[in-house]
C-alpha positions as a LaTeX table, in Angstrom:
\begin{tabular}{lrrr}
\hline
Residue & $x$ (\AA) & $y$ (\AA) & $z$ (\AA) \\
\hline
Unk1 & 156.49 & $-199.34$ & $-131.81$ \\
Unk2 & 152.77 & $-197.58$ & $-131.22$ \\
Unk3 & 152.12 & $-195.39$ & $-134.67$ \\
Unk4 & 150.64 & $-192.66$ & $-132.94$ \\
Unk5 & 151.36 & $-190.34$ & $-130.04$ \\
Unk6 & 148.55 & $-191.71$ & $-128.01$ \\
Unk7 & 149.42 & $-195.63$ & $-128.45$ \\
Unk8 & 153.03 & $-194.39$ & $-127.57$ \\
Unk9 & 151.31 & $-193.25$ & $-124.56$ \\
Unk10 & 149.83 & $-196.37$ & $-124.12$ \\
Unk11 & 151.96 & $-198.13$ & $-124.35$ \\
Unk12 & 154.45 & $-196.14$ & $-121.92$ \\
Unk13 & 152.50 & $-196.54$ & $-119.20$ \\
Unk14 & 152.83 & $-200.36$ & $-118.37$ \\
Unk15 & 156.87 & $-199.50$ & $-118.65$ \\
Unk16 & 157.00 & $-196.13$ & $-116.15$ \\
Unk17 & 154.05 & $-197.24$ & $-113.99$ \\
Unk18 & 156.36 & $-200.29$ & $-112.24$ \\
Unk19 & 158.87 & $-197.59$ & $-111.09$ \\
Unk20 & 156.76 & $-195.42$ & $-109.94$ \\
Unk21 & 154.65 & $-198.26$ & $-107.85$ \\
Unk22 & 157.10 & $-199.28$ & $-105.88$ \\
Unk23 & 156.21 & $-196.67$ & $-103.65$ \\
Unk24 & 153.02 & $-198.45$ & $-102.39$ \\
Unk25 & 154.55 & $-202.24$ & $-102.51$ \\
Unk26 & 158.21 & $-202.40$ & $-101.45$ \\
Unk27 & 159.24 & $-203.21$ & $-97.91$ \\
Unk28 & 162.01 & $-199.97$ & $-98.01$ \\
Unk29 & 159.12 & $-197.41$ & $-98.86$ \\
Unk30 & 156.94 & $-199.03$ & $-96.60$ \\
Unk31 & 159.36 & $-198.80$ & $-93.75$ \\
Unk32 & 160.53 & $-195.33$ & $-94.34$ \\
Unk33 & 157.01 & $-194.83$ & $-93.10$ \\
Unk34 & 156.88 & $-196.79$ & $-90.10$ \\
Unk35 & 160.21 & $-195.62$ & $-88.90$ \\
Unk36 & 159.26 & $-192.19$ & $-89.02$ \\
Unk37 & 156.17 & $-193.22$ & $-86.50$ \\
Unk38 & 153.28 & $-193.13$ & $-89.80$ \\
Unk39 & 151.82 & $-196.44$ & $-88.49$ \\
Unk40 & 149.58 & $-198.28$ & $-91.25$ \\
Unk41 & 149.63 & $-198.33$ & $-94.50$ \\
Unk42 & 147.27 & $-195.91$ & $-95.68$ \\
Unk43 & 148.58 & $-193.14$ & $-93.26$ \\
Unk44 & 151.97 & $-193.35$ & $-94.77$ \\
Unk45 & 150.16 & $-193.77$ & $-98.40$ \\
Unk46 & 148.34 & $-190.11$ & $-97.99$ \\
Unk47 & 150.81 & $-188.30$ & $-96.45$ \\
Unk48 & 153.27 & $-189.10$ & $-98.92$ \\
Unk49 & 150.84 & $-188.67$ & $-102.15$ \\
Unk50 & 149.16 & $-185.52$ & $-100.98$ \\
Unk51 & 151.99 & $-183.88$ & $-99.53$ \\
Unk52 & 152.54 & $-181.57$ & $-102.27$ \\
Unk53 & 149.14 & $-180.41$ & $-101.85$ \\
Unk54 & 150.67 & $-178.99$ & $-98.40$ \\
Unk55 & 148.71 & $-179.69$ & $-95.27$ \\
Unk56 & 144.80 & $-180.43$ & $-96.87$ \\
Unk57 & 141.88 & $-181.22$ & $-95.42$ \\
Unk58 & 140.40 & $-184.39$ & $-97.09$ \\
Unk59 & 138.26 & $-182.77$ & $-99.69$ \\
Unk60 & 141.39 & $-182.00$ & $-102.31$ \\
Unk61 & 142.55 & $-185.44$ & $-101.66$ \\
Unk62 & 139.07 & $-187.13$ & $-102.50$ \\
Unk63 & 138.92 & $-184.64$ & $-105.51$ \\
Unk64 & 142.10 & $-185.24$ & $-106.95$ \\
Unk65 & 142.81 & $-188.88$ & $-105.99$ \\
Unk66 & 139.02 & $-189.44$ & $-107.36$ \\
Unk67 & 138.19 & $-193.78$ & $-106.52$ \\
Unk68 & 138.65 & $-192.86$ & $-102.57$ \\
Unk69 & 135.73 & $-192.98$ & $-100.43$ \\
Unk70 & 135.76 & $-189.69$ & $-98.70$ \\
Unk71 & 135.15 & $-191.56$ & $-94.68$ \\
Unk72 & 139.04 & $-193.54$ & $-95.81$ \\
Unk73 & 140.25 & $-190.30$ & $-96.93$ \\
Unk74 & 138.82 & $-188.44$ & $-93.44$ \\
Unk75 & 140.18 & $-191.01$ & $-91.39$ \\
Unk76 & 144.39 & $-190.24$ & $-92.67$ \\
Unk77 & 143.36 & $-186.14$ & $-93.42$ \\
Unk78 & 144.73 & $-183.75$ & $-91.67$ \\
Unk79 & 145.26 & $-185.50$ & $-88.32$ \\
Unk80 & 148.31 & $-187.18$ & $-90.57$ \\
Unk81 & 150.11 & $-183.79$ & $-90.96$ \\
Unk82 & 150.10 & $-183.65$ & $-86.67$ \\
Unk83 & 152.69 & $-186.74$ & $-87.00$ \\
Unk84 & 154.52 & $-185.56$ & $-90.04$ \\
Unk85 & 154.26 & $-182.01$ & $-91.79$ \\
Unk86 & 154.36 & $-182.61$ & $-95.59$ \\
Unk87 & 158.09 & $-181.41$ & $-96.60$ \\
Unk88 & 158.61 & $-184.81$ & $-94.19$ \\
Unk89 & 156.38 & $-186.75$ & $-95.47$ \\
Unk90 & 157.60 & $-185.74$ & $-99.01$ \\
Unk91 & 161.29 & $-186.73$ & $-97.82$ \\
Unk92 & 160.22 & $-190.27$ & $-96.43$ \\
Unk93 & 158.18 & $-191.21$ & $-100.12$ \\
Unk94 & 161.49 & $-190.28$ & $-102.04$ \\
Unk95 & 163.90 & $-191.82$ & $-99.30$ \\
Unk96 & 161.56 & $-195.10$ & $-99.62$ \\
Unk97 & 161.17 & $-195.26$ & $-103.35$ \\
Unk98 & 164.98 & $-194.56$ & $-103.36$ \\
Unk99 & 165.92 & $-197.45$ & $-101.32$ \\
Unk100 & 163.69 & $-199.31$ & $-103.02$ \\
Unk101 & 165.14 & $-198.81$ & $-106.75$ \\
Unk102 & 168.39 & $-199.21$ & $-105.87$ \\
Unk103 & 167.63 & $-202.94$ & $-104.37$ \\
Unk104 & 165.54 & $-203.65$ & $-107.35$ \\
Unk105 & 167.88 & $-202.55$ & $-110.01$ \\
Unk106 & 170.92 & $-203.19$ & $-108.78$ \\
Unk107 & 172.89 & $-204.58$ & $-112.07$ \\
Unk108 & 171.03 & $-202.08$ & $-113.85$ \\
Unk109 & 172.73 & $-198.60$ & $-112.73$ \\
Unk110 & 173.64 & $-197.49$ & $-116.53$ \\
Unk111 & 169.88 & $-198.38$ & $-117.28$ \\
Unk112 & 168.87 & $-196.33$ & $-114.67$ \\
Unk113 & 171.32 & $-193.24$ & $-115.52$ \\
Unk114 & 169.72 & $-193.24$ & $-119.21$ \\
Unk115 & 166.33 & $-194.01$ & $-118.43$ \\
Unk116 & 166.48 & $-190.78$ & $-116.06$ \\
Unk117 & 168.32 & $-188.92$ & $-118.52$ \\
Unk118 & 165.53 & $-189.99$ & $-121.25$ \\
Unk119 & 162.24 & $-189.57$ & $-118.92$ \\
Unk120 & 163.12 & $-185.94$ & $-117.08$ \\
Unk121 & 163.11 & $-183.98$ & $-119.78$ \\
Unk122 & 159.62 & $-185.49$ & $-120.64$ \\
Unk123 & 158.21 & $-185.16$ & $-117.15$ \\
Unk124 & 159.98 & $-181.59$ & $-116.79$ \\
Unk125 & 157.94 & $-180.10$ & $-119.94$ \\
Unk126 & 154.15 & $-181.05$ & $-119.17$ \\
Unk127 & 151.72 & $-179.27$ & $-119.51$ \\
Unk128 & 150.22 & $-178.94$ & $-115.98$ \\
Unk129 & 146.66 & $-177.33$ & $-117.06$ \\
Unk130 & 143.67 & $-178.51$ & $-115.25$ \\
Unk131 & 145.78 & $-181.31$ & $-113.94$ \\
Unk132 & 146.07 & $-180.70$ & $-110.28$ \\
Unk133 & 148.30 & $-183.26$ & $-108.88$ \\
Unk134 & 151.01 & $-182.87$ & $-112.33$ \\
Unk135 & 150.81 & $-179.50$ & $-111.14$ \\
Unk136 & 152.04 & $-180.26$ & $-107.32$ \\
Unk137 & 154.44 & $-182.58$ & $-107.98$ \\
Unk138 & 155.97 & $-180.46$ & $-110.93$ \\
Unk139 & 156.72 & $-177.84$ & $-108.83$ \\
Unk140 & 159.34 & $-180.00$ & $-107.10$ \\
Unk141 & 162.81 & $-180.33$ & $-107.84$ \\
Unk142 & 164.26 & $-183.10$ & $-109.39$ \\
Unk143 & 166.21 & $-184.99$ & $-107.12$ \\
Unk144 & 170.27 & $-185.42$ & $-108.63$ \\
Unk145 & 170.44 & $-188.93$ & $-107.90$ \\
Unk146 & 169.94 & $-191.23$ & $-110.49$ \\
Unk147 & 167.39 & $-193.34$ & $-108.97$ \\
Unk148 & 165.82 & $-190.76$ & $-107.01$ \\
Unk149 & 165.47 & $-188.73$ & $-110.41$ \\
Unk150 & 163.97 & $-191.31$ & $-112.57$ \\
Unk151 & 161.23 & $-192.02$ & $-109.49$ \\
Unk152 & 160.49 & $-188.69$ & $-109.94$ \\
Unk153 & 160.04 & $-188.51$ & $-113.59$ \\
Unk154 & 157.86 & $-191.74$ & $-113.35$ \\
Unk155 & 155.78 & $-190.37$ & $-110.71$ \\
Unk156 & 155.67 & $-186.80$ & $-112.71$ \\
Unk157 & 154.44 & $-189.19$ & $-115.97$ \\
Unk158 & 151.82 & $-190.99$ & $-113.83$ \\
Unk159 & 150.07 & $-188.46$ & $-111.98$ \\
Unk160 & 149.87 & $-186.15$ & $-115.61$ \\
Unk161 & 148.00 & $-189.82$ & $-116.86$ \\
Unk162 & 146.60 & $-190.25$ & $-113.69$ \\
Unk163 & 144.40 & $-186.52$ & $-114.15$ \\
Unk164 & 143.65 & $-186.95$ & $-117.59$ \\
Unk165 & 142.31 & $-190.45$ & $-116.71$ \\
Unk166 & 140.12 & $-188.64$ & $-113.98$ \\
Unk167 & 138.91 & $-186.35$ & $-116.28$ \\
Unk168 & 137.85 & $-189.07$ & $-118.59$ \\
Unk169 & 135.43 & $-191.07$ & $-116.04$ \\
Unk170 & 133.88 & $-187.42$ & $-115.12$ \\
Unk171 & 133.19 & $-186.86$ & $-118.73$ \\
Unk172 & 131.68 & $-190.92$ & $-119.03$ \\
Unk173 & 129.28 & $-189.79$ & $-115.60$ \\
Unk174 & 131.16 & $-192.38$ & $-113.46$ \\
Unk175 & 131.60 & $-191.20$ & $-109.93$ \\
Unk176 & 134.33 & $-192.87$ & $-107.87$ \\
Unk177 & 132.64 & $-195.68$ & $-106.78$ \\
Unk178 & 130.70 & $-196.60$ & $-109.92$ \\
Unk179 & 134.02 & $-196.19$ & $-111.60$ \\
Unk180 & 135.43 & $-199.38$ & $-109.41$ \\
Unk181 & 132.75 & $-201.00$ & $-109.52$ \\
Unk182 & 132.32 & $-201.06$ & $-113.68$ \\
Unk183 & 135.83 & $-202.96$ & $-113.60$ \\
Unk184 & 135.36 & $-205.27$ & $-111.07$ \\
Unk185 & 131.91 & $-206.25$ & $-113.24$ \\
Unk186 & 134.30 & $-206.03$ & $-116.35$ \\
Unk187 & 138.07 & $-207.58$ & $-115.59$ \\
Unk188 & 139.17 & $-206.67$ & $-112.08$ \\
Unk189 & 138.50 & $-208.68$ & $-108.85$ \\
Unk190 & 136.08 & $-206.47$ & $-106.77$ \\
Unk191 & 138.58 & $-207.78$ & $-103.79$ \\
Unk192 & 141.14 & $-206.25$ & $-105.31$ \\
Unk193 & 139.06 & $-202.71$ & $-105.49$ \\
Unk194 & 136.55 & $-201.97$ & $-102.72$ \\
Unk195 & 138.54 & $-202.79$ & $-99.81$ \\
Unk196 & 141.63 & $-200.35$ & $-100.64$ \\
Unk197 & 139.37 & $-198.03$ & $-101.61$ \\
Unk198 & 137.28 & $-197.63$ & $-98.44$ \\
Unk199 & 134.00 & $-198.19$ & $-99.50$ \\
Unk200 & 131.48 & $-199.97$ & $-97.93$ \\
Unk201 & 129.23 & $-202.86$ & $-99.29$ \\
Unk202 & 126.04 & $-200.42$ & $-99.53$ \\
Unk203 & 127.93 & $-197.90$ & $-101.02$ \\
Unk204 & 129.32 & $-200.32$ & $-103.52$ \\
Unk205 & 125.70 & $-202.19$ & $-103.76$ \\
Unk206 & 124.40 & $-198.96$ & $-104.67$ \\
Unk207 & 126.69 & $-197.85$ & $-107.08$ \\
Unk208 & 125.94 & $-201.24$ & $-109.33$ \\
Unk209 & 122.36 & $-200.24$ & $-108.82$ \\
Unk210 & 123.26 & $-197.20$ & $-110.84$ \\
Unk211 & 125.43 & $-199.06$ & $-113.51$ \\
Unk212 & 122.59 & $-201.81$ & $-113.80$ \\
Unk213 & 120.05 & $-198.54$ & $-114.70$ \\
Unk214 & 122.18 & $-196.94$ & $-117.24$ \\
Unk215 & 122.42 & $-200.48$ & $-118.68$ \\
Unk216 & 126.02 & $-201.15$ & $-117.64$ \\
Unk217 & 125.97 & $-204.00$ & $-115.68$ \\
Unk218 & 123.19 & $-206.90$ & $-115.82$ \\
Unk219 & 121.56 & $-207.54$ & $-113.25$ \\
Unk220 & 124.24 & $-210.48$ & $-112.46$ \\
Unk221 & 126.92 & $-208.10$ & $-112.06$ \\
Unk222 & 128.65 & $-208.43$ & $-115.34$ \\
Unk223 & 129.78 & $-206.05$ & $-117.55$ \\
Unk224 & 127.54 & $-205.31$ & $-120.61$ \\
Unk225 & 128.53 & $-204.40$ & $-123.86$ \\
Unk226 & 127.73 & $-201.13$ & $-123.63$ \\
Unk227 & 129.71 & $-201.42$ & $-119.89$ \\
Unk228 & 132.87 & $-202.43$ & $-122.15$ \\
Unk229 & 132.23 & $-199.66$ & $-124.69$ \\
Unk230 & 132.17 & $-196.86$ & $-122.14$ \\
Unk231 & 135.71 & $-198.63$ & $-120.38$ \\
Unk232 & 137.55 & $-198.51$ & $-123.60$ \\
Unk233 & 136.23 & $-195.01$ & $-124.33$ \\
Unk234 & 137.28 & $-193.70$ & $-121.45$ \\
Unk235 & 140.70 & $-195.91$ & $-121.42$ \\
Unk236 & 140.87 & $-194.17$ & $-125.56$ \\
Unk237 & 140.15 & $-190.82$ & $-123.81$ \\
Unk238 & 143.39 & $-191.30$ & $-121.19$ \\
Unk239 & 145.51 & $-192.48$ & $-124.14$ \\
Unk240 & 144.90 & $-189.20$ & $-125.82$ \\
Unk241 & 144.71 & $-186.81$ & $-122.76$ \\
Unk242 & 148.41 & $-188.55$ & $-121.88$ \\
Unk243 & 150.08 & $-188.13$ & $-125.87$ \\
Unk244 & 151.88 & $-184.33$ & $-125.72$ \\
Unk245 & 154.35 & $-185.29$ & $-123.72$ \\
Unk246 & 155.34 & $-188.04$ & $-126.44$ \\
Unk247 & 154.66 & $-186.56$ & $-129.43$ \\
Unk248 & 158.58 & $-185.36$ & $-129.65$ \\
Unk249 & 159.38 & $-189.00$ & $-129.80$ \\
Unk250 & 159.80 & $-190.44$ & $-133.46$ \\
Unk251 & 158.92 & $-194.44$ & $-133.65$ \\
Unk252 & 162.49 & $-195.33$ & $-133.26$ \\
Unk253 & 162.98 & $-192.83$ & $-130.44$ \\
Unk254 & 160.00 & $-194.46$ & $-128.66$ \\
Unk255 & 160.94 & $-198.46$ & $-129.50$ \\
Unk256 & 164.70 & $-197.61$ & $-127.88$ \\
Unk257 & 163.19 & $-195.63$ & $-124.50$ \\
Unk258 & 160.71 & $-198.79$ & $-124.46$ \\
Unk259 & 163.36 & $-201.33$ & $-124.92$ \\
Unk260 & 165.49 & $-199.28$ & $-122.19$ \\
Unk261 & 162.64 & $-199.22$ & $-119.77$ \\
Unk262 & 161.45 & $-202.82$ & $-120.25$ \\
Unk263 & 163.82 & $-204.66$ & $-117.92$ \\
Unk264 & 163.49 & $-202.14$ & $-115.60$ \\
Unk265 & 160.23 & $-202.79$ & $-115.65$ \\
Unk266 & 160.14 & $-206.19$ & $-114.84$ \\
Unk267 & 162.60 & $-205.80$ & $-112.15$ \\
Unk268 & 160.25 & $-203.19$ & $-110.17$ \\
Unk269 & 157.61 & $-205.76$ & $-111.14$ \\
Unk270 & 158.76 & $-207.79$ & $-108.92$ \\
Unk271 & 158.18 & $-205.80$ & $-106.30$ \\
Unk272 & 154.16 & $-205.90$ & $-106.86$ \\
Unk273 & 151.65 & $-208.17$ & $-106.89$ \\
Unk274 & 149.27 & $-208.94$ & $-109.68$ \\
Unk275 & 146.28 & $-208.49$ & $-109.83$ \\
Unk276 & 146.33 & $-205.04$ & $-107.74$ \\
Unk277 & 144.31 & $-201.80$ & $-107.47$ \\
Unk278 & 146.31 & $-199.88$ & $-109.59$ \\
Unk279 & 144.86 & $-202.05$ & $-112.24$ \\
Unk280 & 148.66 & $-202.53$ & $-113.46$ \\
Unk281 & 149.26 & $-205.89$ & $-116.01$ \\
Unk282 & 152.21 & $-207.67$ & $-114.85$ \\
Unk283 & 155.21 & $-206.54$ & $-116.92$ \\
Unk284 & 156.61 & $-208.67$ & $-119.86$ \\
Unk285 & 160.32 & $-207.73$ & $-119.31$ \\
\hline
\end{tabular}
């Protein structure tokens, strides 16, 4: 396993990111939605993500949630809160993820008992400093269930990455936009990125303009070298911003929670699709 705590972290993520995700890609979190009368995707995908923020305005949301285009984020924020206040809208993401788990890793309840027992304590200990969203979700309870508890945990573990990683592209001078756009010129289809996003083509066009004059991009769209240096820093910067909460683990502590989480893993893999926004690898297990 990783020799350090931020290639632990590193590696982590690819293993608790699945679980979390099927919030946004199964057809039982996407219903829970629906049936509750938040029609379209993105309304449901808001409400539920933001709702620990309580009932914001879209400016938190762009802040925090970062590659949004604030018009995407205006369109869901606040009218969404007039169709469901946020203790719902909490209540339908966990019911959905729920549902979700327990289709997807059914054969795998024991797994899913230790995996929860081996990621709460980790999620329930971070360190919530200048990481807004770690800081909302942490103040929720854990749920008892088994499956409901370990989407918790995952989601706890993403969102503390998930700042860091935020903090990282402010401290490279990418904005939101230029952010996307830098991976779809380096490894990720732009079709994948701009359109779940929100942003349009001129904002896009204009953020490679941007890229192309702090040498980033060539004028052909592809990454440069330099484009690739500032990705990995920032993707180095993540790794180390997202290490204290596995710096308890020793290397055989951290090989036995990966080999634990692996099949799970792959089971909530196959739930997603690949390549996706989230910029997720497909898992191995």
């Amino acid at each position: 396993m990783a020799d350090s705590p931020a290639a632990t972290a590193r590696a982590m993520w690819p293993l608790f990111e699945p679980i979390h995700a099927v919030t946004y890609f199964a057809p039982e979190a996407l219903a829970a939605y629906e049936d509750a009368g938040l029609r379209g995707f993105w309304r449901g995908y808001f409400a539920g993500r933001a709702a620990p923020l309580g009932p914001v305005g879209p400016e938190p949301v762009v802040a925090a949630f970062f590659g949004f285009a604030p018009a995407m984020v205006a369109r869901a924020l606040p009218a969404v809160w007039a169709l469901a206040a946020p203790e719902r809208a909490l209540e339908l993401r966990r019911a959905g993820a729920t549902a979700a788990l327990t289709r997807l890793l059914a054969g795998y309840e024991h797994e899913v008992e230790r995996a929860a027992e081996a990621l709460a304590p980790l999620a329930a200990g971070l360190d919530h400093a200048g990481r807004v969203l770690t800081a909302a979700y942490g103040a929720l309870d854990f749920p008892t269930d088994p499956a409901g508890r370990l989407w918790h945990a995952a989601t706890l573990l993403r969102e503390h990455r998930g700042d860091g990683h935020v903090a990282a592209l402010v401290a490279a001078g990418l904005d939101g936009c230029e952010a996307l756009a830098l991976r779809a010129a380096a490894d990720l289809p732009r079709a994948e990125l701009q359109p779940y996003r929100g942003w349009t083509d001129e904002e896009w066009e204009a953020a490679e303009h941007r890229l192309l004059e702090r040498g980033l991009v060539t004028p052909e769209g592809s990454a440069t070298d330099a484009g690739r240096d500032l990705l990995r820093t920032v993707e180095a910067a993540t790794d180390r911003a997202a290490e204290r909460p596995w710096r308890t683990l020793g290397p055989g502590e951290a090989a036995s929670l990966a080999e634990l989480l692996t099949p799970l893993a792959g089971a909530c893999g196959s739930a997603l699709r690949f390549p996706n926004p989230i910029g997720l690898p497909k898992p191995t297990g």
